[in-house]
C-alpha positions as CSV (number, residue, x, y, z in Angstrom):
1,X,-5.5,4.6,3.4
2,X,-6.5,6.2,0.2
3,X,-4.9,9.3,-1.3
4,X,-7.5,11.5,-3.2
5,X,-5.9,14.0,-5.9
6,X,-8.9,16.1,-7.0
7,X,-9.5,19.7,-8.1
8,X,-11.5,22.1,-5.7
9,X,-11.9,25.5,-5.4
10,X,-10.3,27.6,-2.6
11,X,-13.5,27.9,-0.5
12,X,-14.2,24.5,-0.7
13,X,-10.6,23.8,0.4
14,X,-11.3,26.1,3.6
15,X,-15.0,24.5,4.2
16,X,-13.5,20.7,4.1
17,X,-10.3,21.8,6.7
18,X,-13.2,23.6,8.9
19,X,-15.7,20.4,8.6
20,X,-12.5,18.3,9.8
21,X,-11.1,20.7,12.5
22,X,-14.9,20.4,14.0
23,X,-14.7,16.3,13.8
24,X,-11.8,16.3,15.4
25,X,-12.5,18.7,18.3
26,X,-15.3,16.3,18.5
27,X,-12.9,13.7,19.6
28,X,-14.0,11.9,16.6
29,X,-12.5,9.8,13.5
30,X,-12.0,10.6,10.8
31,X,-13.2,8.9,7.8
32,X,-11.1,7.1,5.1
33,X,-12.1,9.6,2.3
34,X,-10.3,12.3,4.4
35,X,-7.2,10.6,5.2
36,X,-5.3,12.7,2.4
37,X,-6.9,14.8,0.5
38,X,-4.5,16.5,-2.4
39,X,-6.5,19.8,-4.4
40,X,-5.5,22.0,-7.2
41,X,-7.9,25.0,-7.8
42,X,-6.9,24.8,-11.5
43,X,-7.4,22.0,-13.1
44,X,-4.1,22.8,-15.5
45,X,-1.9,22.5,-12.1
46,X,-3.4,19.4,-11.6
47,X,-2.4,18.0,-14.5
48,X,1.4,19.6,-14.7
49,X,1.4,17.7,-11.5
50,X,0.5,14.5,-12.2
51,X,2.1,13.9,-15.5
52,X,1.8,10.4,-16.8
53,X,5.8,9.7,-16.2
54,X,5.0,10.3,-12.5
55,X,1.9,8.9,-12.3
56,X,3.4,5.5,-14.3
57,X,6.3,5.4,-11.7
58,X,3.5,5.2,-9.0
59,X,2.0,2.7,-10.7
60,X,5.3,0.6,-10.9
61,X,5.8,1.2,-7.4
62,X,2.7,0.3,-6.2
63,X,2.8,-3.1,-7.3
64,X,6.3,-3.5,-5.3
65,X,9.0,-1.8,-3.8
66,X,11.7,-1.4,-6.0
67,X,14.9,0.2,-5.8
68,X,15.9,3.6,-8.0
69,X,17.9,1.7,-9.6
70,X,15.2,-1.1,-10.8
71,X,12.6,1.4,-11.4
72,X,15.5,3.1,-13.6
73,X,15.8,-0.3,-15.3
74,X,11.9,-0.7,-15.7
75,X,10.7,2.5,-16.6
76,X,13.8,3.0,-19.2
77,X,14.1,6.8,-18.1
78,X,17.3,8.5,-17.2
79,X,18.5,8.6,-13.4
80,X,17.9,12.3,-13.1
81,X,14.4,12.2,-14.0
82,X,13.5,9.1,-11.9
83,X,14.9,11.2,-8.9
84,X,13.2,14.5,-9.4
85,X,9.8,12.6,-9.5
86,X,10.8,10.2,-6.6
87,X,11.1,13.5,-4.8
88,X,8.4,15.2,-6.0
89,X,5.9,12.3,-5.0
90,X,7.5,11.9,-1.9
91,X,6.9,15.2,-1.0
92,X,3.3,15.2,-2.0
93,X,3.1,12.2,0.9
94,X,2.3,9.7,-1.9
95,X,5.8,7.5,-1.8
96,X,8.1,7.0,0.9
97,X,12.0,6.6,0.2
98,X,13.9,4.5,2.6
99,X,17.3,5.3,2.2
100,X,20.9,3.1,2.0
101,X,24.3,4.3,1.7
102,X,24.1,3.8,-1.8
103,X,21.6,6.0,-3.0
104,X,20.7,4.0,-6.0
105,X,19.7,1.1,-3.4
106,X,17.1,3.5,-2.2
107,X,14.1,1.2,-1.7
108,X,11.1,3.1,-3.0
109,X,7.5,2.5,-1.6
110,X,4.1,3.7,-1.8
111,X,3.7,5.5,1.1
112,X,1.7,2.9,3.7
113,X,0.6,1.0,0.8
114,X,-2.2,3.7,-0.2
115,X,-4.1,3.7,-3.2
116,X,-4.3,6.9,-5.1
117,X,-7.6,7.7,-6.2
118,X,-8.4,10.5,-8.7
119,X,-11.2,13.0,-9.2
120,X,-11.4,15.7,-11.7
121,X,-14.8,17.5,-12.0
122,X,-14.6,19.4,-15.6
């Protein structure tokens, strides 16, 4: 599955949840590009979003699972910070946590081994 992060305008937002609502009515699939679809109207949001910390800690994650406490170790960046962008991204659907009694034993994952794909139109 691939994740797209893109900026769209509201009205394109609407049109593409409308032109999927009707393909699903239509007891049809759905293609791959609209598996997850992630918009910011402004492209500033976008970019607040996806800072390079986080986007860097996807990147480490996507080549293998790794515990918070290895990606602590790997990345060099202080516990807290790791954490508030583990949750961040796992809330945005693009990592998935799988948690331990010990939470820095939390294996982190890219969620179903998806590939994030970026589009900014300027």
């Amino acid at each position: 599955m691939n994740i797209t992060v893109k900026n769209s305008s509201i009205n394109d937002f609407f049109a593409k949840g409308k032109e999927i609502a009707q393909t699903l009515d239509q007891n049809k699939t759905l293609s791959q590009e609209d598996s997850l679809v992630i918009s910011f109207e402004k492209l500033e949001d976008f970019l607040n979003t996806l800072t390079p910390s986080r986007l860097k800690l996807y990147r480490e994650v996507h080549k293998k699972p790794q515990s918070i406490q290895e990606l602590i170790t790997n990345l060099r960046r202080k516990p807290m910070n790791i954490t508030k962008d583990i949750c961040f991204l796992e809330k945005m659907g693009v990592l998935e946590v799988v948690h331990t009694a010990n939470q820095l034993q939390n294996t982190v994952k890219t969620a179903t081994q998806s590939m994030l794909k970026l589009q900014i139109e300027l």
